[in-house]
PDB file of N, CA, C and O in Angstrom:
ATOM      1  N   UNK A   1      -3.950 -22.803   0.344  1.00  0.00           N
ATOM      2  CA  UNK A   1      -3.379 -21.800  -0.535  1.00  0.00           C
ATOM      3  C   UNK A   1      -4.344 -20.636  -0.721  1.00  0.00           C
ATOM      4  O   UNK A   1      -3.796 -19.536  -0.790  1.00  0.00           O
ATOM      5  N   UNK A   2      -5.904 -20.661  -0.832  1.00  0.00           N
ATOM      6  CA  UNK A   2      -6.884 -19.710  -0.969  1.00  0.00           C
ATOM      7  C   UNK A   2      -6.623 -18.680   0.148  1.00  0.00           C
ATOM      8  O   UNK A   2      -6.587 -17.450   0.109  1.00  0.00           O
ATOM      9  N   UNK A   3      -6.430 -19.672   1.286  1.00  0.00           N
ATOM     10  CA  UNK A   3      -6.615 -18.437   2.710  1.00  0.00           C
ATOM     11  C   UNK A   3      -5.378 -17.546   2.658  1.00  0.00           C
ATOM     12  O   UNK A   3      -5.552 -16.414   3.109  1.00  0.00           O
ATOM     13  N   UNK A   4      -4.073 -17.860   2.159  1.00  0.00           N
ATOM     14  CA  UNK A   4      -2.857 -17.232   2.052  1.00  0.00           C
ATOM     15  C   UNK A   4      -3.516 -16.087   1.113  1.00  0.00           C
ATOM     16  O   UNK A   4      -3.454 -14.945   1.569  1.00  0.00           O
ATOM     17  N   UNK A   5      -4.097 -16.250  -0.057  1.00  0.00           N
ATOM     18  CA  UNK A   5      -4.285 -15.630  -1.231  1.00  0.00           C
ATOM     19  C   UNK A   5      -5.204 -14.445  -0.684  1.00  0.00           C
ATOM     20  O   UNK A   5      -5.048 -13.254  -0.954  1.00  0.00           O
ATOM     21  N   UNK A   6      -6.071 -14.928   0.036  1.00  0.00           N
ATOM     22  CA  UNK A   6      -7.340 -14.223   0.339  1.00  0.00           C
ATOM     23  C   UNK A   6      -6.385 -13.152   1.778  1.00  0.00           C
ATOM     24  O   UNK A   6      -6.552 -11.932   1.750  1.00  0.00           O
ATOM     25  N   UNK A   7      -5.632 -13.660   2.698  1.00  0.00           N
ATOM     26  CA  UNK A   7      -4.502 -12.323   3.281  1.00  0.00           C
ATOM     27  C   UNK A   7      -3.980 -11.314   2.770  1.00  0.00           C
ATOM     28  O   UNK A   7      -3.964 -10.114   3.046  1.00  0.00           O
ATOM     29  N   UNK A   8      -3.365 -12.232   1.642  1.00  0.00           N
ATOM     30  CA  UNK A   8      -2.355 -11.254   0.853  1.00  0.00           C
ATOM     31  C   UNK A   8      -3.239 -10.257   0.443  1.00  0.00           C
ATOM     32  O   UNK A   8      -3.082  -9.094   0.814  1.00  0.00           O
ATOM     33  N   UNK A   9      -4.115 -10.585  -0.256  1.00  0.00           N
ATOM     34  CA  UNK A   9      -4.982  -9.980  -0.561  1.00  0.00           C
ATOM     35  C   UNK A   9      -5.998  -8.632  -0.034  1.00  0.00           C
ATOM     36  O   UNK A   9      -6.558  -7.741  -0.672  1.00  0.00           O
ATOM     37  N   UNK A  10      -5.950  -8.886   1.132  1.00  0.00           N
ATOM     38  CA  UNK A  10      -6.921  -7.643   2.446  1.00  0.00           C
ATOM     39  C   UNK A  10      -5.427  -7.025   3.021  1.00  0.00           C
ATOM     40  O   UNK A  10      -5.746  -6.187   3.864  1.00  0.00           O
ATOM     41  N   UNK A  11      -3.971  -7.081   2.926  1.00  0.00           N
ATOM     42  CA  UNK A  11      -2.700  -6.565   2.791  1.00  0.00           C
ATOM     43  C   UNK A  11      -3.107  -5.861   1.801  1.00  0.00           C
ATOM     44  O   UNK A  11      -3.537  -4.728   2.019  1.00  0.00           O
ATOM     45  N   UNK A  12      -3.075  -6.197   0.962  1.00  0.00           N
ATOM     46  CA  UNK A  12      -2.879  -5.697  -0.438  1.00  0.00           C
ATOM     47  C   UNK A  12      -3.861  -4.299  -0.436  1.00  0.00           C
ATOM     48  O   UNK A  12      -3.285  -3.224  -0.265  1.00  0.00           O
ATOM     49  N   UNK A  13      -5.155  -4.310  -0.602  1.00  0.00           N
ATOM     50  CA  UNK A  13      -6.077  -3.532   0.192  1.00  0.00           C
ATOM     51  C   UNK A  13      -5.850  -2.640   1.046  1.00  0.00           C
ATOM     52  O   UNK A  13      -5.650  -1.532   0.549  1.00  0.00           O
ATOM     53  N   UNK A  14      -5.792  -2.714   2.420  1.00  0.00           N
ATOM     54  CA  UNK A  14      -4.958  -2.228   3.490  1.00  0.00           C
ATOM     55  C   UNK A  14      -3.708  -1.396   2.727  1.00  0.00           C
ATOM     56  O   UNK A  14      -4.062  -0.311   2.267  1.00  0.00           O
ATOM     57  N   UNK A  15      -2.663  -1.664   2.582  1.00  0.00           N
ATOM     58  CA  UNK A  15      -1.503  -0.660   1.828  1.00  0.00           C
ATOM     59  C   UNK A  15      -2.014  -0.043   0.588  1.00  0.00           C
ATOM     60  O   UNK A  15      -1.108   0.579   0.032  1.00  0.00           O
ATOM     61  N   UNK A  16      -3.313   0.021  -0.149  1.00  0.00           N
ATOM     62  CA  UNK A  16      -3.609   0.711  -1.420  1.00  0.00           C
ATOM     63  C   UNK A  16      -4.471   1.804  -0.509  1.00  0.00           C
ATOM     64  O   UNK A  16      -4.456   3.029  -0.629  1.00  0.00           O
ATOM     65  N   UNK A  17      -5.217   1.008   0.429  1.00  0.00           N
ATOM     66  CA  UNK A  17      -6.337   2.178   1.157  1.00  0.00           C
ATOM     67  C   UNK A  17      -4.861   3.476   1.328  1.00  0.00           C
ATOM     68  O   UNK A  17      -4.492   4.420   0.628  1.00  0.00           O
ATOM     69  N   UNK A  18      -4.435   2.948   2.459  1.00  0.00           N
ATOM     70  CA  UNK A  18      -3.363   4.077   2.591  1.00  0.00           C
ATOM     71  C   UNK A  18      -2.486   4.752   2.073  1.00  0.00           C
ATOM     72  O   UNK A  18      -1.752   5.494   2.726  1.00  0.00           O
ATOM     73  N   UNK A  19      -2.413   4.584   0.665  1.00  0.00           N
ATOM     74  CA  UNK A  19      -1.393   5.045  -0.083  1.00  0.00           C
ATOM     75  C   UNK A  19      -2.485   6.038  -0.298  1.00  0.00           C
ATOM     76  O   UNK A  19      -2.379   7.048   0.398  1.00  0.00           O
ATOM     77  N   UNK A  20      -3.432   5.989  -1.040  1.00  0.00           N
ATOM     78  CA  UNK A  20      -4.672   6.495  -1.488  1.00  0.00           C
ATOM     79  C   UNK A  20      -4.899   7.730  -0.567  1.00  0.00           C
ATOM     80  O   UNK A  20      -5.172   8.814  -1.084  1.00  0.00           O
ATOM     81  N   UNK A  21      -4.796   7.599   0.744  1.00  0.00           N
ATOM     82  CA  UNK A  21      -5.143   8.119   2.026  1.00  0.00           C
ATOM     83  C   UNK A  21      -4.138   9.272   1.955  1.00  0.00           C
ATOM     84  O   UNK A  21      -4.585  10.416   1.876  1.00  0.00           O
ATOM     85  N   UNK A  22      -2.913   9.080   1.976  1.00  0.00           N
ATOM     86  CA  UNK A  22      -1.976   9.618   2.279  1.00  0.00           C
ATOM     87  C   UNK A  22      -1.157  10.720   1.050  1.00  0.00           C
ATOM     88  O   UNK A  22      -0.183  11.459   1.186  1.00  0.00           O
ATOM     89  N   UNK A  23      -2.008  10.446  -0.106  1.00  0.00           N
ATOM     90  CA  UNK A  23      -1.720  10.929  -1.487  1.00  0.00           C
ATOM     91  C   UNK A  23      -2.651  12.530  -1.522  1.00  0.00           C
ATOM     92  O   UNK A  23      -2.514  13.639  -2.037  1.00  0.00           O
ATOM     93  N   UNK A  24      -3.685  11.780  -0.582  1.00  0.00           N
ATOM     94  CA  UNK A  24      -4.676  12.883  -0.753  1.00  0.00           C
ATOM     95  C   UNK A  24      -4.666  13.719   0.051  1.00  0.00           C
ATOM     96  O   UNK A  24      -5.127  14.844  -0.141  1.00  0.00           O
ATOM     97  N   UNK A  25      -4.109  13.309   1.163  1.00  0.00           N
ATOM     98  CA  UNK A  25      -3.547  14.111   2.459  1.00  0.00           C
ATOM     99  C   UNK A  25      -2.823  15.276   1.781  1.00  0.00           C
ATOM    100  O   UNK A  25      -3.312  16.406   1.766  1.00  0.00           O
ATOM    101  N   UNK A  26      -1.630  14.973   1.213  1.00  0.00           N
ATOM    102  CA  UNK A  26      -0.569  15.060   0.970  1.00  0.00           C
ATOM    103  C   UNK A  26      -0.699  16.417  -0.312  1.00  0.00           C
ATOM    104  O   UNK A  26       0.249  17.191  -0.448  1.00  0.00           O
ATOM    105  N   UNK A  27      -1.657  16.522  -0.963  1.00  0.00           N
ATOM    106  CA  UNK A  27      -2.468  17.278  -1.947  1.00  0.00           C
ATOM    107  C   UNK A  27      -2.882  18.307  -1.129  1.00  0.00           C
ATOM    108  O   UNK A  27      -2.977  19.383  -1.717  1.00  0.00           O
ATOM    109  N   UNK A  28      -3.340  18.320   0.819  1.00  0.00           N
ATOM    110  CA  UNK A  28      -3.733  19.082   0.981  1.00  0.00           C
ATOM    111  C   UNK A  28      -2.808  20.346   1.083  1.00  0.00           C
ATOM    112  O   UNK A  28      -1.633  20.339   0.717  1.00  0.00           O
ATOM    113  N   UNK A  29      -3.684  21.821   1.808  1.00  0.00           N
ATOM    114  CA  UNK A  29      -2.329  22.526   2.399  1.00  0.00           C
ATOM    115  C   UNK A  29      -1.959  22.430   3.416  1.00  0.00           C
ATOM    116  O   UNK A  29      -1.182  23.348   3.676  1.00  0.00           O
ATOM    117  N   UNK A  30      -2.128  21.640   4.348  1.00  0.00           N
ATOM    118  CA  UNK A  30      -1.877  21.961   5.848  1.00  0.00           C
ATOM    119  C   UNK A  30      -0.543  22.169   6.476  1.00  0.00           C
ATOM    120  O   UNK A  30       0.514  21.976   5.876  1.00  0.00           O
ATOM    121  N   UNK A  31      -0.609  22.447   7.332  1.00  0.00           N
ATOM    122  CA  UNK A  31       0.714  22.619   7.322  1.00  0.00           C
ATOM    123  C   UNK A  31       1.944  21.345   8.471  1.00  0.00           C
ATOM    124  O   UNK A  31       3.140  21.058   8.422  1.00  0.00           O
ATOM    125  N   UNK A  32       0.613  20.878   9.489  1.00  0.00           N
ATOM    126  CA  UNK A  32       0.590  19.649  10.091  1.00  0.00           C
ATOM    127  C   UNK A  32       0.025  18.803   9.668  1.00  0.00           C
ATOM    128  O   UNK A  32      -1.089  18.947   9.166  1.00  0.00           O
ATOM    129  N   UNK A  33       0.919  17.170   9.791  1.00  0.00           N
ATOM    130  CA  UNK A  33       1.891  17.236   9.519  1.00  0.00           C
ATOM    131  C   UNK A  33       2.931  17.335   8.599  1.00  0.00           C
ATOM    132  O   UNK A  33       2.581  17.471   7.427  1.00  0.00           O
ATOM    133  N   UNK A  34       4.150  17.299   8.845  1.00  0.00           N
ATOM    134  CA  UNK A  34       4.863  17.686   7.795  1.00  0.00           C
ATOM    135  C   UNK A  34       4.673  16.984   6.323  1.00  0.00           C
ATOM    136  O   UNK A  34       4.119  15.885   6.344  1.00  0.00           O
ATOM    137  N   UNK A  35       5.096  17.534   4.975  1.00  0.00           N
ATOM    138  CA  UNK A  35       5.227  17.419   3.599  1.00  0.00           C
ATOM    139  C   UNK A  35       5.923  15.947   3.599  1.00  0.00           C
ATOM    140  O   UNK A  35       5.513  14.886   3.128  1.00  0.00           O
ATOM    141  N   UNK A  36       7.070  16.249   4.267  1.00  0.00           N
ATOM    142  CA  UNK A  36       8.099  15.318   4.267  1.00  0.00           C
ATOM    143  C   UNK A  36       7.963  13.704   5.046  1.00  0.00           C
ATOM    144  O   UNK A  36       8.830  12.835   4.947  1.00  0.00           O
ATOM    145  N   UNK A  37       6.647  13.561   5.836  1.00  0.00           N
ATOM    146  CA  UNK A  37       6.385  12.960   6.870  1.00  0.00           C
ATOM    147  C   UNK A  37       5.084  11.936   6.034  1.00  0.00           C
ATOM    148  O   UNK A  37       5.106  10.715   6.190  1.00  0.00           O
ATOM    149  N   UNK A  38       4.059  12.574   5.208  1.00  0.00           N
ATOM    150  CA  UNK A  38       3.086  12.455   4.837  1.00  0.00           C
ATOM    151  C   UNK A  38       3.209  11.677   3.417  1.00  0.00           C
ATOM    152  O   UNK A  38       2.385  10.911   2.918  1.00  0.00           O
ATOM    153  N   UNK A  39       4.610  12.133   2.848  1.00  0.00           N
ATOM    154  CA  UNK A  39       5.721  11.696   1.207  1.00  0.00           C
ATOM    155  C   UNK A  39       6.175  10.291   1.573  1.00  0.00           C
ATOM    156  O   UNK A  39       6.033   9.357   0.783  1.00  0.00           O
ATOM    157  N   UNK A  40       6.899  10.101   3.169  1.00  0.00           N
ATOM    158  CA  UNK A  40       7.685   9.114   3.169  1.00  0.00           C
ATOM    159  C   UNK A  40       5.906   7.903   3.548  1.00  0.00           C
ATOM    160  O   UNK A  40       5.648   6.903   2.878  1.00  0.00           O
ATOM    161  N   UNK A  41       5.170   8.331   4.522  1.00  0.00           N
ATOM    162  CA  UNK A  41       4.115   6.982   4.534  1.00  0.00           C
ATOM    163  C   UNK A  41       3.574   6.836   3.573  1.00  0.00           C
ATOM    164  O   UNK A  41       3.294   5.654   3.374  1.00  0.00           O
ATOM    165  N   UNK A  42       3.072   7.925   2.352  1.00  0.00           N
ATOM    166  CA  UNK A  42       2.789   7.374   0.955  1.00  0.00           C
ATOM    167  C   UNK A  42       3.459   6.180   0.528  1.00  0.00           C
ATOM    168  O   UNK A  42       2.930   5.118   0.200  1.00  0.00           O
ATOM    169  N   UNK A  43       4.740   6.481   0.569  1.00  0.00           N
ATOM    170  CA  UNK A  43       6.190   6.056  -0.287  1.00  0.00           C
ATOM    171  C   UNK A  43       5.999   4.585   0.330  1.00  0.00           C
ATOM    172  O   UNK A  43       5.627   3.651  -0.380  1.00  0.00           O
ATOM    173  N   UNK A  44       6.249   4.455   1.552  1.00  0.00           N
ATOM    174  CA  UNK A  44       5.976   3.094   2.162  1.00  0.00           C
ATOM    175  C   UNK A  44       4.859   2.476   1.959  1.00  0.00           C
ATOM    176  O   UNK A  44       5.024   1.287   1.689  1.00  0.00           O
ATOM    177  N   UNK A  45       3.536   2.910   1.993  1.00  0.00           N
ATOM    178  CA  UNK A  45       2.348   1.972   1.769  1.00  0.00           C
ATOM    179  C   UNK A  45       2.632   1.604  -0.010  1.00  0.00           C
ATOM    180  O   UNK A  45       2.586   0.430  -0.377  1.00  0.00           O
ATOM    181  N   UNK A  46       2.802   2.273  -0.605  1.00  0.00           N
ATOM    182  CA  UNK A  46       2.960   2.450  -2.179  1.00  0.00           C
ATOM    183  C   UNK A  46       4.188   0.755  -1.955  1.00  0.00           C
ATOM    184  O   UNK A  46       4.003  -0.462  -1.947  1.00  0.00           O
ATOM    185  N   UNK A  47       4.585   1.067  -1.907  1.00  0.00           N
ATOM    186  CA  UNK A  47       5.715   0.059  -1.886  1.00  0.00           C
ATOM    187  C   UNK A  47       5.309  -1.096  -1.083  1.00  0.00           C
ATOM    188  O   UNK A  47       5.613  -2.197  -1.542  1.00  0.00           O
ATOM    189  N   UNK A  48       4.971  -1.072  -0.487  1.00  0.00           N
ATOM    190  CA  UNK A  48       3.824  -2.266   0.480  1.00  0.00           C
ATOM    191  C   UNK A  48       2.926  -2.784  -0.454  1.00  0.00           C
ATOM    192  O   UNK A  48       2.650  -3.978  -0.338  1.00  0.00           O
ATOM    193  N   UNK A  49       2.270  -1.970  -1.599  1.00  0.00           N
ATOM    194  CA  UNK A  49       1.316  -2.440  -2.485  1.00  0.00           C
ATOM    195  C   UNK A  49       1.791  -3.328  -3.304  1.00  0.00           C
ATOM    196  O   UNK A  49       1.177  -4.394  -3.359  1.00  0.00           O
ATOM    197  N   UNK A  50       2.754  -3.186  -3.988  1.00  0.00           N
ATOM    198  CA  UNK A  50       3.967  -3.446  -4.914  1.00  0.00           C
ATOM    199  C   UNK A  50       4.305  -4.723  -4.314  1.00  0.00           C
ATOM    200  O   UNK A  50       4.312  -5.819  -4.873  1.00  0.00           O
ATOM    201  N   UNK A  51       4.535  -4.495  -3.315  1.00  0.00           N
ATOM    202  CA  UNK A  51       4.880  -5.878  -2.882  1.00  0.00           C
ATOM    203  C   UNK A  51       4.563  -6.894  -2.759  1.00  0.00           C
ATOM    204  O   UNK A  51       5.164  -7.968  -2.774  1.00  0.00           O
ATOM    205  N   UNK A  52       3.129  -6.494  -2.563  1.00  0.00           N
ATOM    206  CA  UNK A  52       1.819  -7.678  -1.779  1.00  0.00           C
ATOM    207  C   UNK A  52       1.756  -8.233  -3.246  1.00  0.00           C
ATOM    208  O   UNK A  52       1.846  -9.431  -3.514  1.00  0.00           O
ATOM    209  N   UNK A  53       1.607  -7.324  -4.075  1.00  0.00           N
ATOM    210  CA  UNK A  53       1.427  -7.813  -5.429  1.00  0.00           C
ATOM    211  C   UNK A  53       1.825  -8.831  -6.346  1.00  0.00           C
ATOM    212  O   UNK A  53       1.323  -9.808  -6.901  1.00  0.00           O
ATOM    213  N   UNK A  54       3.203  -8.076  -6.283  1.00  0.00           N
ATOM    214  CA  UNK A  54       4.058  -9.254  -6.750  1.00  0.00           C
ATOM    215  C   UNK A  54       4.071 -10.595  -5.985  1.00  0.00           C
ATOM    216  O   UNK A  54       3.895 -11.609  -6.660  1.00  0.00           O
ATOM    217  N   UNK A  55       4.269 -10.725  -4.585  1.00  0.00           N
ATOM    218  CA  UNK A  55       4.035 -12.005  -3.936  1.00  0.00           C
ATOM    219  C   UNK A  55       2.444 -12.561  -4.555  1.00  0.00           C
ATOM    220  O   UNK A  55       2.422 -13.791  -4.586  1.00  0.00           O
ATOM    221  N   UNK A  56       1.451 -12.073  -4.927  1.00  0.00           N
ATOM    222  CA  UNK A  56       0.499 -12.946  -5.102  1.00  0.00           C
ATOM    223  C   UNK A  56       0.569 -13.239  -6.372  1.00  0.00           C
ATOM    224  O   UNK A  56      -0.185 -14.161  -6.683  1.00  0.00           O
ATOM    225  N   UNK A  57       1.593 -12.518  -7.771  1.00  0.00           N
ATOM    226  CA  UNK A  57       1.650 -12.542  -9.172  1.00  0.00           C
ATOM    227  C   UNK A  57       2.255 -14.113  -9.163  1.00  0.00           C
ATOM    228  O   UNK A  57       1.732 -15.037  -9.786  1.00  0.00           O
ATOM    229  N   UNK A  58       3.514 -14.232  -8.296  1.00  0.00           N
ATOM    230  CA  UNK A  58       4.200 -15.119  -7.818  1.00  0.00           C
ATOM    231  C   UNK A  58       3.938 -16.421  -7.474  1.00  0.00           C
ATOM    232  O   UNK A  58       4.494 -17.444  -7.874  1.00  0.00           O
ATOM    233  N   UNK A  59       2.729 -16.238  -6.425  1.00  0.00           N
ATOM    234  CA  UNK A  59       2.165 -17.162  -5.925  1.00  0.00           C
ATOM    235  C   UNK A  59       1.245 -17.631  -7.159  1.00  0.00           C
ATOM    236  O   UNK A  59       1.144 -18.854  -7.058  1.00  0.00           O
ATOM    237  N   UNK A  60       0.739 -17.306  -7.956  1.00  0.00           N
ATOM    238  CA  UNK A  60      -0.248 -17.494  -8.874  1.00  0.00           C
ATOM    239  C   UNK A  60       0.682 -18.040  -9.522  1.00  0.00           C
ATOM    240  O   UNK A  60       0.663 -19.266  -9.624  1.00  0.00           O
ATOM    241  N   UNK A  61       1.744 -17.275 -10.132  1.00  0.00           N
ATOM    242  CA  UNK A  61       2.665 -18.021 -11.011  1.00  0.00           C
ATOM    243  C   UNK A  61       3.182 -19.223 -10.923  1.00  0.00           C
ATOM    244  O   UNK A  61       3.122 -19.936 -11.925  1.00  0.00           O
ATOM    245  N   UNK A  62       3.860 -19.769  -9.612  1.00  0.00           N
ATOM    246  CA  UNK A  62       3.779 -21.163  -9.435  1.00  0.00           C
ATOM    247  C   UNK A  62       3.366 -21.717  -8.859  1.00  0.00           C
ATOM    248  O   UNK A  62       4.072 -22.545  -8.282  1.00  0.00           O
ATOM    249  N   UNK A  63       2.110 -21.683  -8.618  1.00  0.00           N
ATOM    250  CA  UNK A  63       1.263 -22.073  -8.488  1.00  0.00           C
ATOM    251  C   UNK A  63       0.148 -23.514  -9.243  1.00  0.00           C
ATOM    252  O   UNK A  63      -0.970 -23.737  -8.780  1.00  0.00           O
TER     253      UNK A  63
END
């Protein structure tokens, strides 16, 4: 159960790095690549975070 925990976990990581990544991108001005392109992989890692999360709140919970 630790080694599951300890995955979820470097997931969990992994989709915050990139949300993080992509937030700040996304702040810049550039003009490549697109606004719209840079919003939706936020949107997905963000939601990837969320997720990992709850599966380990979960896992803890009945646990």
């Amino acid at each position: 159960m630790s080694v599951f925990m300890i995955v979820l976990s470097c997931i969990t990581l992994a989709f915050a790095t990139g949300a993080i990544y992509y937030i700040r991108l996304l702040s810049q001005a550039a003009s490549y690549p697109p606004k719209k392109v840079i919003r939706q992989k936020a949107l997905v890692c963000s939601t990837g975070t969320a997720f990992t999360l709850c599966l380990i709140f979960f896992t803890k919970l009945l646990a």
